[in-house]
C-alpha positions in Angstrom: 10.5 38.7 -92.1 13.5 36.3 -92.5 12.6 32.7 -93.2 12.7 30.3 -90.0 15.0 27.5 -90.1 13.3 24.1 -89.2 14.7 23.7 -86.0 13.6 27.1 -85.1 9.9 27.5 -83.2 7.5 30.3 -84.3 6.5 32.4 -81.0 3.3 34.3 -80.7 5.6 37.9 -80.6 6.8 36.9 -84.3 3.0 36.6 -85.1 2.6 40.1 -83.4 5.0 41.6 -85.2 4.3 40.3 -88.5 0.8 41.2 -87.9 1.5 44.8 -86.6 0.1 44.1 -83.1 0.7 44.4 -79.9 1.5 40.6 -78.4 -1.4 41.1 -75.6 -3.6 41.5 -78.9 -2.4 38.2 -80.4 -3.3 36.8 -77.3 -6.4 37.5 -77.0 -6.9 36.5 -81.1 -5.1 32.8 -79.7 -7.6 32.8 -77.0 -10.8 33.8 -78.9 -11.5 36.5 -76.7 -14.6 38.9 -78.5 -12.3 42.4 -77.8 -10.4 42.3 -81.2 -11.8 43.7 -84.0 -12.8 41.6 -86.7 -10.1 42.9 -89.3 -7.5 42.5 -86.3 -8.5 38.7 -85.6 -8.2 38.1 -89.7 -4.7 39.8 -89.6 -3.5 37.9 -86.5 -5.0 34.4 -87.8 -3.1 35.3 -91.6 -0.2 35.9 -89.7 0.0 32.6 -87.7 -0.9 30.6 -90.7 1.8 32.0 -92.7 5.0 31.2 -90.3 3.1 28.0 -88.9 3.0 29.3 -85.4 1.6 26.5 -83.1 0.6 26.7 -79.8 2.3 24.6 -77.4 -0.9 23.2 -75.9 -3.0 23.5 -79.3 -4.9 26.3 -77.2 -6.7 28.2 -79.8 -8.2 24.8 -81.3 -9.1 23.4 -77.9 -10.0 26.1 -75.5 -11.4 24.0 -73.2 -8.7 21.5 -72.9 -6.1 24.3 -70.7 -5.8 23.5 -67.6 -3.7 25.0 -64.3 -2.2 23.8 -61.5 -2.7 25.7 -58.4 -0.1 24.6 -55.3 -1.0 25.6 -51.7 -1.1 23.8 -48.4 -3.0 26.8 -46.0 -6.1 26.0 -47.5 -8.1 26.6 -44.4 -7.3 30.1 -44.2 -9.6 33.0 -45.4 -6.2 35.0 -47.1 -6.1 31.8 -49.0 -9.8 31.4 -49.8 -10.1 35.0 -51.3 -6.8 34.6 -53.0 -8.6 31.2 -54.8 -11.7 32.8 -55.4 -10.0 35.3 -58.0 -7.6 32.6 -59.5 -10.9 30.7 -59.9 -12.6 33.7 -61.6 -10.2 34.6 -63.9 -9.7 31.1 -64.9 -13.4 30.4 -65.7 -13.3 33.2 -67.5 -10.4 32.0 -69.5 -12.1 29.0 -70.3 -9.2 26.8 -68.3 -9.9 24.3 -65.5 -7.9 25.0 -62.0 -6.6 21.8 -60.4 -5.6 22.6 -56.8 -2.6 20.4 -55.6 -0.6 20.4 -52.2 2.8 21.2 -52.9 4.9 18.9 -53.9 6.7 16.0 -51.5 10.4 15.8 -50.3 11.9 14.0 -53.1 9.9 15.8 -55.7 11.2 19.3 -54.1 14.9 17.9 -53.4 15.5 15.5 -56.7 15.6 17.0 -60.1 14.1 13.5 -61.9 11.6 13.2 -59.4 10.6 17.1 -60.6 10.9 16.8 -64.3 8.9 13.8 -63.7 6.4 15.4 -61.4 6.1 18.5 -64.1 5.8 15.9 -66.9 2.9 14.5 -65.8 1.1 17.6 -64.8 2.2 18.8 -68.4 1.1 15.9 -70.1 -2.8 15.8 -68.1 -3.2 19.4 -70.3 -1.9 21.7 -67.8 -0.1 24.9 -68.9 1.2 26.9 -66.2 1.7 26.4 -62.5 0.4 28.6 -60.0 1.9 28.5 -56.8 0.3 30.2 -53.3 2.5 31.5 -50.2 5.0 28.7 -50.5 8.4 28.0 -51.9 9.2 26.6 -55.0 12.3 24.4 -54.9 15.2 24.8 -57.1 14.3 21.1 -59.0 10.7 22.2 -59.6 11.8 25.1 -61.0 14.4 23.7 -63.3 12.0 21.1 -64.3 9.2 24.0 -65.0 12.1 25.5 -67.2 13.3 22.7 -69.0 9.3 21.7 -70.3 8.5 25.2 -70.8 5.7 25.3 -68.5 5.6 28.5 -66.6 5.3 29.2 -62.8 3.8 32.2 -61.0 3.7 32.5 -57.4 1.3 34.4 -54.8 3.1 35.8 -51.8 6.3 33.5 -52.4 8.0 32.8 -49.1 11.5 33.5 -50.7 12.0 36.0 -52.7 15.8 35.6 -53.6 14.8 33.5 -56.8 15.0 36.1 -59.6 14.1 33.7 -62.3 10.5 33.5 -60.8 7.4 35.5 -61.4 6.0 36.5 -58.2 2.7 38.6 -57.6 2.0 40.4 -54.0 1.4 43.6 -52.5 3.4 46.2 -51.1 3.7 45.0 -47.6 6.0 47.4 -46.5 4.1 50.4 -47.3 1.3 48.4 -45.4 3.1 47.6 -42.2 3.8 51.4 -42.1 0.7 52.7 -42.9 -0.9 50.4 -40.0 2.0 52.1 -37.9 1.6 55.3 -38.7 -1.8 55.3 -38.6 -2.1 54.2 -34.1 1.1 56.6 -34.0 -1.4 59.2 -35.4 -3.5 58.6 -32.6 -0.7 59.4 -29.7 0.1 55.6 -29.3 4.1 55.7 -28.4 4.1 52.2 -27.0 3.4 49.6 -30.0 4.4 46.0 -30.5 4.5 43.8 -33.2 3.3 40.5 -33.6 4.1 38.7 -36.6 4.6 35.6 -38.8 7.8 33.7 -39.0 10.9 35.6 -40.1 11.6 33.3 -42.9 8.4 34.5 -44.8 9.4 37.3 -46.9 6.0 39.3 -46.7 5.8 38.7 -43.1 9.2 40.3 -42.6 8.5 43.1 -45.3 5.4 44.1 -43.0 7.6 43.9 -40.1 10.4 46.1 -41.9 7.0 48.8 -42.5 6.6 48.2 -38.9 10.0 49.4 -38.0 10.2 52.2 -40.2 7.3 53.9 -39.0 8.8 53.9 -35.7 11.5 55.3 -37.0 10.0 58.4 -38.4 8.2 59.4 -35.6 11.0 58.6 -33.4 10.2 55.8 -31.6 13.1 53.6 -30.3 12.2 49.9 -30.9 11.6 47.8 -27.5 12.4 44.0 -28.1 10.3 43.3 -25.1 7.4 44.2 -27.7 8.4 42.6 -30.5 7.4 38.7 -31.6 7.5 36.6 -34.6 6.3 33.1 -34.8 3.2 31.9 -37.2 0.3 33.5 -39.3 -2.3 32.0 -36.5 -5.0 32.5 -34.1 -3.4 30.5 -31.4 0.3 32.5 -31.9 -1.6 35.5 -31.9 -3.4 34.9 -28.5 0.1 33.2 -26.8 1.9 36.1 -27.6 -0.6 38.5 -27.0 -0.9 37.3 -23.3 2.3 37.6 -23.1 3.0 41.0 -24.2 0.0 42.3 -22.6 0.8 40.8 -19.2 4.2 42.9 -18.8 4.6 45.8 -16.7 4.4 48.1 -18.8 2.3 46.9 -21.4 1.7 48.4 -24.8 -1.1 50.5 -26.0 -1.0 49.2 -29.5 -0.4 46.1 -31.1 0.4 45.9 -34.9 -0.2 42.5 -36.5 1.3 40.8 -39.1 -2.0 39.2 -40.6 -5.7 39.6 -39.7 -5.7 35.5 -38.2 -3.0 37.1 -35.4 -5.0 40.1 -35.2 -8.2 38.2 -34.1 -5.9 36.1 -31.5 -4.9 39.3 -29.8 -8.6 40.7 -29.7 -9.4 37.2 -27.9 -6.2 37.4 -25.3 -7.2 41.3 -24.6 -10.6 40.0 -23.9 -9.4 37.1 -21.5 -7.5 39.9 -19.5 -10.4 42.3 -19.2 -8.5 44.9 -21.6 -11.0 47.0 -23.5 -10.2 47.4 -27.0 -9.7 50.6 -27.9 -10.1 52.1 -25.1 -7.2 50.3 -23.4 -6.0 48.8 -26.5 -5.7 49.5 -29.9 -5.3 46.4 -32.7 -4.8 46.6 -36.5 -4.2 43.1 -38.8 -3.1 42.7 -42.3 -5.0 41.3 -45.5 -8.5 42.9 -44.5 -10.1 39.5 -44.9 -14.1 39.1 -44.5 -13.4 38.0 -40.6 -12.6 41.9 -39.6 -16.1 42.6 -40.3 -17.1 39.9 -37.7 -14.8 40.4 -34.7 -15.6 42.6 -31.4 -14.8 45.3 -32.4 -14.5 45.1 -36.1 -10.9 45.5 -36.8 -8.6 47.6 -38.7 -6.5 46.1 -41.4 -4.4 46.7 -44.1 -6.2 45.4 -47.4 -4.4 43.5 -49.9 -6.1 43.3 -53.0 -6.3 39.3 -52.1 -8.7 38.6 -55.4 -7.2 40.7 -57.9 -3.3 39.2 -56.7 -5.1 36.0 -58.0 -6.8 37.5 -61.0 -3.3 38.4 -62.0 -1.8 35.1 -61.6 -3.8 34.1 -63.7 -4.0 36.6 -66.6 -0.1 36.6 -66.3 0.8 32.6 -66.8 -1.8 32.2 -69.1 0.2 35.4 -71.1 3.3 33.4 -70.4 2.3 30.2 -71.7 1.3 32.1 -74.8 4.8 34.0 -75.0 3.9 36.9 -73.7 6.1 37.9 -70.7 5.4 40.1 -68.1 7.1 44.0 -67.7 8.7 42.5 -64.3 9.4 39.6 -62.8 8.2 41.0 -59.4 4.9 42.5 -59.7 2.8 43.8 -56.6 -0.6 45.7 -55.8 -1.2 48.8 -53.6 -2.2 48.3 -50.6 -4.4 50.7 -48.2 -5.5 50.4 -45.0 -9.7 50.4 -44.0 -9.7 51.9 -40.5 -12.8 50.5 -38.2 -12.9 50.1 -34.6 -10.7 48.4 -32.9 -8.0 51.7 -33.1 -8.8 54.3 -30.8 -6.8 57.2 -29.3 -3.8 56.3 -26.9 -5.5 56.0 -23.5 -4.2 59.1 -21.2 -1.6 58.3 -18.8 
């Protein structure tokens, strides 16, 4: 290996290559994980002393001193609850402590000193990646993550345009088809949609699922049938008196989260619809609440723990130099049938 000039920073993929390892084996070395064979550790540990590789945050000396940030503001929510219970899993296992913060105010997301500010004193506090849940990360906050070298990952970002960011999720079109597809299966012709707003990129990925499923069998779209406001209880039962008050109501209702899904159940309910006799109602994230509802509802599971088991693996991988094989990386999702889908009542 050539010398390093001064000015030049070992990174843990020098170490790997010196060492003859893969870099996800260094990492584990740097993070004292017990999965690296003995001679393996010793090679890894010759080969960091020799080019004076240094951690940025001095992990492998001071395990316990890591620290990450974790930005959401739906913290009420069960999707978010099961998404924190993995990040909190995978980061007790790492040894790191998890800060949860709200995201960040208007002059923090809009000014790039207020940002590199804001970044500099999470970075200073020991933290070493930021993990960010179902919002948007502004341009600033990004630049600022960029210029201090302290990565971001995001959960279910509501933009995905940004190409520069890491972002975990599922495959919500496949899901919003496979919910389709599955009440078409069951001779439904007339289905609506009732989703979150168009501006969240999984909401209108599922919706996009929605449509195409339609389209196979098909089924010419009816915008009569066809909503998008929040991922709520209270939009789910406005709309869903709505749709189901029309003429010629629908016989299914596909629902862009499992929150929405319940608000339909409780407006089907208020208008003496049976469900599924009359009605049939799937949701999306198959959080713990489909098991309570009447009937227990059909949903489309996202791998909600593991998405935030990943985060976590991934920006701790990234803080050590180890990036990830795309910037864009998303879970299967499938979709646990129960009881609130029925066959298409006969006309």
């Amino acid at each position: 290996m050539r010398r390093r000039a001064r000015s030049e920073r070992a990174t843990l993929a020098d170490v790997a290559r010196l060492a003859g390892v893969s870099p996800a084996t260094a990492s584990k070395v740097l993070n004292g994980r017990s999965d690296v064979a003995a001679k393996t550790r010793e090679l890894v540990l010759g080969a960091m002393a020799e080019i004076g590789y240094k951690p940025t945050t001095a992990r492998y000396e001071w395990t316990r001193d890591r620290s990450l940030v974790t930005v959401l503001d739906i913290v009420e929510s069960r999707y978010a609850g099961t998404v924190l219970q993995g990040i909190l899993v995978a980061a007790t296992a790492a040894q790191a402590e998890l800060l949860i913060r709200l995201p960040p105010d208007q002059p923090i997301s809009t000014s790039r000193a207020a940002a590199r500010a804001w970044m500099s004193e999470q970075k200073a506090s020991g933290v070493v990646g930021i993990i960010a849940l179902a919002v948007a990360v502004p341009d600033p906050v990004l630049l600022a993550a960029e210029d201090l070298d302290v990565p971001v990952v995001t959960i279910d970002p509501i933009d995905t345009t940004e190409s520069r960011v890491v972002s975990i999720g599922s495959t919500n079109w496949a899901g919003g088809r496979s919910a389709t597809e599955h009440v078409i299966k069951l001779g439904h012709r007339r289905i609506a949609w009732i989703g979150g707003p168009l501006g969240s990129a999984p909401s209108l990925e599922r919706f996009h699922g929605y449509q195409a499923g339609l389209d196979s069998a098909g089924i010419a779209p009816d915008r009569a049938l066809i909503r998008h406001e929040a991922f709520s209880v209270e939009a789910g039962r406005r709309h869903g008196r709505d749709i189901l008050s029309l003429g010629e109501r629908p016989t299914a209702i596909v629902a862009g989260n499992d929150e929405i899904a319940v608000g339909v159940l409780t407006a089907a309910k208020e208008l003496g619809i049976s469900v599924p006799g009359e009605l049939s109602v799937t949701g999306f994230d198959d959080t713990s609440q489909t098991e309570w509802t009447t009937p227990r509802l059909t949903s489309v599971r996202q791998p909600l723990a593991g998405m935030g088991r990943m985060a976590v693996e991934t920006v701790l991988g990234m803080a050590d130099g180890v990036q990830p094989a795309s910037r864009h990386l998303q879970l299967a999702t499938t979709l646990s049938v129960r009881d609130s889908t029925g066959p298409a009542p006969s006309s």
